[in-house]
C-alpha positions as CSV (number, residue, x, y, z in Angstrom):
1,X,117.8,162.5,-33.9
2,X,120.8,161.3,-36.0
3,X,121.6,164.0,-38.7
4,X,121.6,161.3,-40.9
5,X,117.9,160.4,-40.6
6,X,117.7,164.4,-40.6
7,X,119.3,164.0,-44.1
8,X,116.9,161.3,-45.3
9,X,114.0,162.6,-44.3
10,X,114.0,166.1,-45.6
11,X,115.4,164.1,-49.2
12,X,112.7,162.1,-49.0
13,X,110.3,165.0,-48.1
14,X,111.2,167.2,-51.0
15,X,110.8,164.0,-53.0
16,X,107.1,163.5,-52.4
17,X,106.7,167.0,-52.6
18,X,108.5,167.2,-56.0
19,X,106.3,164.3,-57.5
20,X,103.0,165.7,-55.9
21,X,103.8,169.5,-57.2
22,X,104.7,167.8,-60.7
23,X,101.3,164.9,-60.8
24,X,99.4,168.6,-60.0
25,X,101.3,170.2,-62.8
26,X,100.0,167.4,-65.3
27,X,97.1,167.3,-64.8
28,X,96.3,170.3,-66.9
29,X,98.5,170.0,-69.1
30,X,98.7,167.8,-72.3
31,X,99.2,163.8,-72.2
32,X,102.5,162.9,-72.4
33,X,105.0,159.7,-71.1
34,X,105.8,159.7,-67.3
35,X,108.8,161.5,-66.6
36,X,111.3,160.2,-63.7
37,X,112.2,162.5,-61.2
38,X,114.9,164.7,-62.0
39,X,115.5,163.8,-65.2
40,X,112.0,163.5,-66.6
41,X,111.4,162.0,-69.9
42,X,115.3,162.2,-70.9
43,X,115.9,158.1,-71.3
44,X,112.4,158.2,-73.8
45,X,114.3,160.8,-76.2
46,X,116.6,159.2,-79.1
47,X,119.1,162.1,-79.3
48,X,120.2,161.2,-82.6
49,X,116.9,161.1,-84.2
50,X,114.7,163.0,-82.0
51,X,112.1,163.7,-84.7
52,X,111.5,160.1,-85.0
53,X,110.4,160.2,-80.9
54,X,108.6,163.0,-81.5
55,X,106.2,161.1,-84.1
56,X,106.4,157.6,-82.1
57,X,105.1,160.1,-79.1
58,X,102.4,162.2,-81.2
59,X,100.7,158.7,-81.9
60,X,100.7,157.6,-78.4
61,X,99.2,160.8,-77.2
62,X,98.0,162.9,-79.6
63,X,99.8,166.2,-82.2
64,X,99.9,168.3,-78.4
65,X,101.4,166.0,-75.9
66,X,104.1,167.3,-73.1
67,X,107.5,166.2,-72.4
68,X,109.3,166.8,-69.3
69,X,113.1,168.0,-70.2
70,X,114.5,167.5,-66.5
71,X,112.5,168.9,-64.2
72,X,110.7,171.2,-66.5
73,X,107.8,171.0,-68.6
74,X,107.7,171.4,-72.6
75,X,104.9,171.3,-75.1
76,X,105.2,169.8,-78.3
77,X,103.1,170.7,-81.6
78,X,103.1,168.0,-84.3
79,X,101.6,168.3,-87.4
80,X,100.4,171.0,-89.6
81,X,97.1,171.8,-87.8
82,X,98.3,172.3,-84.2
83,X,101.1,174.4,-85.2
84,X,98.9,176.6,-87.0
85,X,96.7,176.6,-84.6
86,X,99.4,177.6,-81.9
87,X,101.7,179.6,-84.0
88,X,99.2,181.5,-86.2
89,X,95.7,181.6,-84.5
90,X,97.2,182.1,-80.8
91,X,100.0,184.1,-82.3
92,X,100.6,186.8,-79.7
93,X,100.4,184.1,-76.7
94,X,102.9,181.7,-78.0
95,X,105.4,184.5,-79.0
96,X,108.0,184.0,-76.6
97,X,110.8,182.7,-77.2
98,X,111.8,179.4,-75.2
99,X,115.0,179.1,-72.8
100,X,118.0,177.2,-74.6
101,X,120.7,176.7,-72.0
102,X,123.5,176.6,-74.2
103,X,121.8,180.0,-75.9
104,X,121.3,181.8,-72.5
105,X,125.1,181.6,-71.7
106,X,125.7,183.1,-74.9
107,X,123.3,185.5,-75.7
108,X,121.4,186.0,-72.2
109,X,118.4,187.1,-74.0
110,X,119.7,189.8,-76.0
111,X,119.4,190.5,-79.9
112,X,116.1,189.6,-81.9
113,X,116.3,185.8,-82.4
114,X,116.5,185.0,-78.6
115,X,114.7,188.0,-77.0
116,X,111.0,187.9,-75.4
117,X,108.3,190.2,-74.4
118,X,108.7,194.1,-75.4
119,X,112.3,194.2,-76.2
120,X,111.6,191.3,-78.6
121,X,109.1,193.6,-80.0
122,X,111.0,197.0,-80.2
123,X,114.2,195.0,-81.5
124,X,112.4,193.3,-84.5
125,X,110.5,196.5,-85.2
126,X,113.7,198.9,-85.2
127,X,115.3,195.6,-87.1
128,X,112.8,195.7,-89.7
129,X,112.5,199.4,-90.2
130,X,116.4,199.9,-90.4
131,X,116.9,197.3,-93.1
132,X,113.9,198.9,-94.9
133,X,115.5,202.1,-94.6
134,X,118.9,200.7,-95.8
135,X,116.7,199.4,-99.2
136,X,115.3,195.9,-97.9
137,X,112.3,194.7,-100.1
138,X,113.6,197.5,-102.4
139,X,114.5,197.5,-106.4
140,X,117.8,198.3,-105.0
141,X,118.5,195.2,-102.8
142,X,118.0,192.9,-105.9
143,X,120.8,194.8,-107.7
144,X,123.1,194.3,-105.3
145,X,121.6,190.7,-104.9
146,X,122.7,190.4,-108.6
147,X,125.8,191.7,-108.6
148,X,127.2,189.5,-105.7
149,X,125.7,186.9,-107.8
150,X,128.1,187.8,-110.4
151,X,131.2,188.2,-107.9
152,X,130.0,184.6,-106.9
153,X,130.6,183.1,-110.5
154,X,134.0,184.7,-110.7
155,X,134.9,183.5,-108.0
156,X,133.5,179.9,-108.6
157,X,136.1,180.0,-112.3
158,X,139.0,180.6,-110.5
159,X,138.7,177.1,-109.8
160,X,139.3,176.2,-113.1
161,X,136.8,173.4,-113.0
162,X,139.3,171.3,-110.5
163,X,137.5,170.0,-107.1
164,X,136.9,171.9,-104.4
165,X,134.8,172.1,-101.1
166,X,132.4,175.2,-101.8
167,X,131.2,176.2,-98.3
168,X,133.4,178.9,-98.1
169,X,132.7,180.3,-101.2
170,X,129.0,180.0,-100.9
171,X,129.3,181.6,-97.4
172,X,130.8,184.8,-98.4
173,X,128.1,185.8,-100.9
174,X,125.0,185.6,-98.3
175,X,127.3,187.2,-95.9
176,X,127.8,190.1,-98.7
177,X,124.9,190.9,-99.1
178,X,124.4,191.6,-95.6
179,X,127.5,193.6,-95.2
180,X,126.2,195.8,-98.7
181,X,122.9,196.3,-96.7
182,X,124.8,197.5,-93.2
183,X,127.9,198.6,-94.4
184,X,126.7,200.2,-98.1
185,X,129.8,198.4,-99.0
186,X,131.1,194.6,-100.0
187,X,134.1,193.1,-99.7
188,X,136.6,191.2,-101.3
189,X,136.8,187.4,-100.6
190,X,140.4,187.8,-100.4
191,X,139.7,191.0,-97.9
192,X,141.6,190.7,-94.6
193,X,138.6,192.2,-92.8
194,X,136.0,190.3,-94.6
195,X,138.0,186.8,-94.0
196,X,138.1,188.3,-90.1
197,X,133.9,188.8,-90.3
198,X,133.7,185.2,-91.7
199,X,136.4,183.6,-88.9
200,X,133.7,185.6,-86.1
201,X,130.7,184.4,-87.4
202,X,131.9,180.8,-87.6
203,X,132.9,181.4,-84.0
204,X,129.1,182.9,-82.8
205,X,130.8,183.6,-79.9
206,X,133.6,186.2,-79.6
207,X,131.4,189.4,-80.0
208,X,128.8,188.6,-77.4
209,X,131.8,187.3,-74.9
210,X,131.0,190.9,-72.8
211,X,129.8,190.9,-69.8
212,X,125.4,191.7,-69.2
213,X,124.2,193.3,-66.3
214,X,121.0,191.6,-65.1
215,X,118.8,194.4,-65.4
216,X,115.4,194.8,-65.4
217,X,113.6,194.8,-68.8
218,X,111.8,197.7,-68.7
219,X,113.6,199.9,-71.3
220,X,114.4,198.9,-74.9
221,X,118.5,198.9,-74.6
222,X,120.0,198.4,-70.8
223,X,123.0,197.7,-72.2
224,X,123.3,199.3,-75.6
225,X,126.4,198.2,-77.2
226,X,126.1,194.6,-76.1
227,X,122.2,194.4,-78.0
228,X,122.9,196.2,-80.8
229,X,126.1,193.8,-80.8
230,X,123.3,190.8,-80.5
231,X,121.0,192.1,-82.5
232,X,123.8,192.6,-86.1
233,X,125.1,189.3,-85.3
234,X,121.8,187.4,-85.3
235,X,121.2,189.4,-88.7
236,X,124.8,188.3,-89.9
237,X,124.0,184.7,-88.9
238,X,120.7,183.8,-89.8
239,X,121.2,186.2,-93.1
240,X,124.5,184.1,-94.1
241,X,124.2,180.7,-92.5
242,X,121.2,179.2,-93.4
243,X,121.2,180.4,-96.9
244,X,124.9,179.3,-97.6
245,X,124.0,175.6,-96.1
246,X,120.8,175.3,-98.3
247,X,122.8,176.4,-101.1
248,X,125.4,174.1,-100.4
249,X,122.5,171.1,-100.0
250,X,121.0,172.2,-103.1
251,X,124.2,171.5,-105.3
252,X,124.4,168.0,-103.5
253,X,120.7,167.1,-104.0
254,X,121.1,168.7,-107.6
255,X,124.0,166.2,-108.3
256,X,122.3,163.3,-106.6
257,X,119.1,163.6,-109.1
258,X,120.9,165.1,-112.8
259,X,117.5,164.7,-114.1
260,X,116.0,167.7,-112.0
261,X,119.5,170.0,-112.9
262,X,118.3,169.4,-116.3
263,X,114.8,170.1,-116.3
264,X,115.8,173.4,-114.2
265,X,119.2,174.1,-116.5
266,X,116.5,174.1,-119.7
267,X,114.2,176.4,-117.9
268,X,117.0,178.8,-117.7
269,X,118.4,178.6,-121.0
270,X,114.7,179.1,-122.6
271,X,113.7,181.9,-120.1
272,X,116.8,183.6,-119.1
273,X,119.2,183.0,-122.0
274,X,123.5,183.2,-121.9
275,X,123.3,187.0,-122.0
276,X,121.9,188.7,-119.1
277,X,121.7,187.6,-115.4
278,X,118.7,186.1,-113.7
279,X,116.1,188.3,-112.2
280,X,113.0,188.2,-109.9
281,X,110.8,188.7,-112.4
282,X,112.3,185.6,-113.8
283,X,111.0,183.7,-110.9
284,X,107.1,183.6,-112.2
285,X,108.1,182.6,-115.4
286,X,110.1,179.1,-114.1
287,X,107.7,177.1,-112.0
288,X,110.0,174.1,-112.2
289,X,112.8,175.8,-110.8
290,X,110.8,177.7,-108.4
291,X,109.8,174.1,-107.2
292,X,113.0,173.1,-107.1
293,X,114.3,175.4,-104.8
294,X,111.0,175.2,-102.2
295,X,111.9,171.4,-102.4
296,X,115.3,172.1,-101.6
297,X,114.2,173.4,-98.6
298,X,111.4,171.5,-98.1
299,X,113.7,168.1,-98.0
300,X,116.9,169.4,-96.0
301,X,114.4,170.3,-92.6
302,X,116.8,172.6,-91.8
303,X,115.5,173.3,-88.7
304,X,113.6,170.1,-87.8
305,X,112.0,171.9,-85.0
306,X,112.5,175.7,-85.1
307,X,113.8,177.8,-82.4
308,X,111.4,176.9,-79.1
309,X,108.8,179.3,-78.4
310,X,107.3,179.7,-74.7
311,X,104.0,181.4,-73.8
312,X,103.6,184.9,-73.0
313,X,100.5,184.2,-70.4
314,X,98.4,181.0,-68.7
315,X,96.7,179.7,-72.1
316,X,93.6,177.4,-72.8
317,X,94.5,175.3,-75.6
318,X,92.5,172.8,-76.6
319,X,91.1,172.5,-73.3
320,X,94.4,171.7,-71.5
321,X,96.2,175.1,-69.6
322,X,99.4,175.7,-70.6
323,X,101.2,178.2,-67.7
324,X,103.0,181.4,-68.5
325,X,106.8,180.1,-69.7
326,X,106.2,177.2,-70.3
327,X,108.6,175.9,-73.4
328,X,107.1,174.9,-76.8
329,X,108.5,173.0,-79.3
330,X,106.8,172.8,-82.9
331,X,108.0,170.2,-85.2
332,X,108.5,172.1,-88.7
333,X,109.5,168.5,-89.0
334,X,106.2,166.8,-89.0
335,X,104.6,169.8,-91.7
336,X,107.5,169.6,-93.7
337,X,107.2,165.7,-94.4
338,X,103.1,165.2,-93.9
339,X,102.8,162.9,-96.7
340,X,99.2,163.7,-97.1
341,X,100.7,167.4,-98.5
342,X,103.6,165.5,-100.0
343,X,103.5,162.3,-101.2
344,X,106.5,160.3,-100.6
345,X,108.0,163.3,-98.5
346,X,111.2,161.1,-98.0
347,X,111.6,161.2,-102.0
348,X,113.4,164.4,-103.3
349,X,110.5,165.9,-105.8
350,X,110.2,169.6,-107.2
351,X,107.1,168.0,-108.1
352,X,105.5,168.5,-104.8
353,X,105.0,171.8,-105.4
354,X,103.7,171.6,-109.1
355,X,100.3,171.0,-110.2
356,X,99.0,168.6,-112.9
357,X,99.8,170.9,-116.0
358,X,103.0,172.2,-114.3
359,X,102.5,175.4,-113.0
360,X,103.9,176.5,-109.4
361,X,101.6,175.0,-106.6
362,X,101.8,177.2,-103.1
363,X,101.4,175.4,-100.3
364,X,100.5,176.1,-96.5
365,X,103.0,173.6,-95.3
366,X,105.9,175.4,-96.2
367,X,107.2,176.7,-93.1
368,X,111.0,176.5,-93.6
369,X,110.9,179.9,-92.1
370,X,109.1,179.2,-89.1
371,X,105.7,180.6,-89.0
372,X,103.8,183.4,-86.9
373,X,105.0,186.2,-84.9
374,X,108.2,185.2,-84.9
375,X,109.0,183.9,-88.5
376,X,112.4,184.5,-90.1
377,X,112.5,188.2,-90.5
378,X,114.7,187.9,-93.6
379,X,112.6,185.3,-95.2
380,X,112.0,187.5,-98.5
381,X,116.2,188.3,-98.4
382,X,116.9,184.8,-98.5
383,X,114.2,183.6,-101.0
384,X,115.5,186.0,-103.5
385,X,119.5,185.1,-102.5
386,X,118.8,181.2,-103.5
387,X,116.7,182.4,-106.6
388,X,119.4,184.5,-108.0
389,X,122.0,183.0,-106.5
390,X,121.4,179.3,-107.9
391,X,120.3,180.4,-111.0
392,X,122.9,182.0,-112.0
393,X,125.5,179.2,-110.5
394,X,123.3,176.6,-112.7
395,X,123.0,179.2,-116.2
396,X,127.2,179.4,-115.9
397,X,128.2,176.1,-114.7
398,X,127.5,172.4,-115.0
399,X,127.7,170.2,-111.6
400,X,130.3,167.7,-111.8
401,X,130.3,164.9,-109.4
402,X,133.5,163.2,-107.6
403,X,131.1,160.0,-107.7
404,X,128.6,158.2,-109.8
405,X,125.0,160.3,-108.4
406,X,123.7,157.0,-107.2
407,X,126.7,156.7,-104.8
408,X,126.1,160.6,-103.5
409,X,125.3,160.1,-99.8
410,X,122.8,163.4,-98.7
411,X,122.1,161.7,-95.2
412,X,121.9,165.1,-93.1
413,X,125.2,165.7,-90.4
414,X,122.4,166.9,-86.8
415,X,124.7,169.4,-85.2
416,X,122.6,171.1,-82.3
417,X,119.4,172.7,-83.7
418,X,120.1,172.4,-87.6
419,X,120.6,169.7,-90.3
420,X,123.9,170.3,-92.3
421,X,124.7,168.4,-95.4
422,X,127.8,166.0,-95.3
423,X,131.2,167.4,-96.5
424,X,131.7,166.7,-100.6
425,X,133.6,168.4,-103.4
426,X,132.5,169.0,-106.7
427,X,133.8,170.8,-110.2
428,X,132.2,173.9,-111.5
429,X,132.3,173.0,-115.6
430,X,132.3,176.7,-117.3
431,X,129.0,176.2,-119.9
C-alpha cells in the first residue's frame, strides 16, 4: 500500500478516535460550546475580554459549563453560588492547583502558590507557622506595619509636591514589610541590596532559573534550596505585588471620585487626628473608609479569575463527574460584579458595603482573596498594609491630579492573570 495512504489513514484513524474519546469525555461533564479538534473552543474565547465570554457562555449553558483549552478540558464556575459551592463546600476536592503552561516552565510545581497534593499542604503549613513564629497576626507586625508607613510618607515629601509616577515608591513599602518579617530587618529605598530585591522580583524569574530534578513527590523537599527558593519568592510576590498595585489603583480611583477622598479624608481627621499615626483599632471606628478600601478592591478585579484550581479526585458535582485533574476556573469576576450584591457594580461606590445608617456592611461576595483551601495566605497582612498604609498617605497628603477627575481614564491594562491600572502621575500636597 502507498505510505501515503499509510499516512492518511492512521491521521484519519487517530482523528475519529480523538473525537470519539472526547464526545465520551462530555458526556459527563458540564454543557459547554463544541470544541474543534485540536484547538477546542479557542476561536469562542475573546482574549482581551475573556470575562465577558465567560458571562455570554454562563447564559448559554448554565454558572458550571466546560470549555475545552486545546485538547484539554476545563471547568468554569460563575457566579457566587457555584464557587462556593465548589471552592468552600467541596473544599478539599477542588484544592489542587490547575496547570498554567507559562507557570510550569517557571516554577515546575514548586513553592506554595503553584504546588498540589501534600507538598501543597506541608508548604503552606510550614509557611504559615514560620511567619507566625516570625510575629504574623502579632501586636508586633502592626508596629512595623506602622512604622514603614511612616518611612512611606517620608519618602512620598521628598517629592516636594512635583509629579511623579508612584509605583516604585508604593512597591518598596509592601515589599518592607516582608523583608522586616524574614529578614528582622528593612531597608533603605536607596539600599543597593533592596533596589537589587526589587529589580528580581520584577523579573519573577532569575531565582527559580535552577534546574528541578523530576522527582517523585513523595517527601516534602526533593530539592531543598530550589522550594524554599519558590516558596520566599511567592511570599515576596504576592505579599508586595498585589498590595502595591491596589494601592496604586486606589490613589487613581480616589482622584477620579474627590468626593469619596473627602468623605474618607474627614473620617480621618475626626477619628485619627494630625498627631498620631493610624491604627487597627482605628479600622472599626471608620466604616466609610473601611468601605472604601473593600471597594477599591472590589472594583479593580484584580484577579478576574484567580489562580486555576484542578480536582484532587473523580467528583460528582451537581450531577455531572468531573475526573481527577481536571482544570477549574472560577470567575472571582462574576461574584465580584453580581449586581444583585452590588448595585451598579460597574459604578465605583464605598457604598456597597454600607448599610442604610452607614455602618460597615460585610459581605459574602468579597472574595478578592480567592476563597477556600487555597485563599491568599497573607490576606490579613495585606488588609492591614492598605489600612495603614492609605490612611496615613490620605491623613499627610492631598491627591493632586495632572488632569480634571472627569478626564482620569481607570480602564484596567490585562497583562496575563491580573488587572493593572494604567500608568499616571500625581502630586502628593503636604496637609
Amino acid at each position: 500500500m502507498d505510505p501515503v495512504v499509510v499516512l492518511v489513514l492512521t491521521l484519519s484513524c487517530l482523528f475519529l478516535l480523538s473525537l470519539w474519546k472526547q464526545s465520551s469525555e462530555r458526556r459527563k461533564l458540564p454543557p459547554g460550546p463544541t470544541p474543534l479538534p485540536v484547538i477546542g473552543n479557542f476561536l469562542q474565547i475573546d482574549g482581551k475580554n475573556i470575562n465577558q465570554t465567560f458571562t455570554k457562555l454562563s447564559k448559554a449553558y448554565g454558572p458550571v459549563f466546560t470549555l475545552y483549552l486545546g485538547g484539554q478540558p476545563t471547568v468554569v464556575l460563575h457566579g457566587y453560588e457555584a464557587v462556593k459551592e465548589a471552592l468552600i463546600d467541596h473544599g478539599e476536592e477542588f484544592a489542587g492547583r490547575g496547570r498554567l503552561p507559562v507557570f510550569d516552565k517557571v516554577v515546575k510545581g514548586m513553592g506554595v502558590a503553584f504546588s498540589s497534593g501534600n507538598i501543597w499542604k506541608d508548604t503552606r503549613r510550614l509557611s504559615l507557622m514560620t511567619l507566625r513564629n516570625l510575629g504574623m497576626g502579632k501586636r508586633s507586625i502592626e508596629d512595623r506595619v506602622q512604622e514603614e508607613a511612616q518611612c512611606l510618607v517620608e519618602e512620598l515629601r521628598k517629592t516636594n509636591g512635583s509629579p511623579c509616577d508612584p509605583t516604585f515608591i508604593l512597591g518598596c513599602a509592601p515589599c518592607n514589610v516582608i523583608c522586616s518579617i524574614i529578614f528582622q530587618n528593612r531597608f533603605d529605598y536607596k539600599d543597593e541590596d533592596f533596589l537589587n530585591l526589587m529589580q528580581r522580583l520584577n523579573e519573577n524569574t532569575h531565582i527559580l532559573s535552577s534546574p528541578w530534578l523530576q522527582e517523585k513527590h513523595n517527601q516534602l523537599f526533593n530539592n531543598t534550596h530550589e522550594h524554599l527558593a519558590a516558596t520566599v519568592t511567592d511570599l515576596f510576590t504576592g505579599g508586595t505585588e498585589t498590595t502595591s498595585t491596589t494601592m496604586r489603583y486606589a490613589l487613581l480611583l480616589l482622584m477620579k471620585h474627590p468626593h469619596v477622598t473627602a468623605k474618607v479624608q474627614e473620617e480621618i481627621d475626626r477619628v485619627v487626628g494630625r498627631h498620631r499615626s493610624p491604627c487597627m483599632q482605628d479600622r472599626s471606628q471608620m466604616p466609610y473608609t473601611d468601605a472604601m478600601i473593600h471597594e477599591v478592591q472590589r472594583f479593580i478585579d484584580f484577579v478576574p479569575n484567580s489562580l486555576p484550581h484542578a480536582v484532587t479526585c473523580d467528583v460528582k458535582f451537581r450531577n455531572y463527574l468531573i475526573p481527577k485533574g481536571t482544570t477549574v476556573i472560577a470567575s472571582l469576576s462574576s461574584v465580584l460584579n453580581d449586581n444583585k450584591e452590588f448595585p451598579n457594580p460597574e459604578m465605583f461606590d464605598p457604598g456597597h458595603f454600607l448599610d442604610e445608617k452607614g455602618n460597615f456592611k460585610k459581605s459574602d461576595y468579597f472574595m478578592p482573596f480567592s476563597t477556600g483551601k487555597r485563599i491568599c495566605a497573607g490576606e490579613g497582612l495585606a488588609r492591614m498594609e492598605l489600612f495603614l498604609f492609605l490612611t496615613t498617605i490620605l491623613q499627610n497628603f492631598k491627591l493632586k491630579p495632572l488632569v480634571h477627575p472627569k478626564d482620569i481614564d481607570t480602564t484596567p491594562v490585562l497583562t496575563g492573570l491580573a488587572s493593572v491600572p494604567p500608568s499616571f502621575q500625581l502630586c502628593f500636597i503636604p496637609v
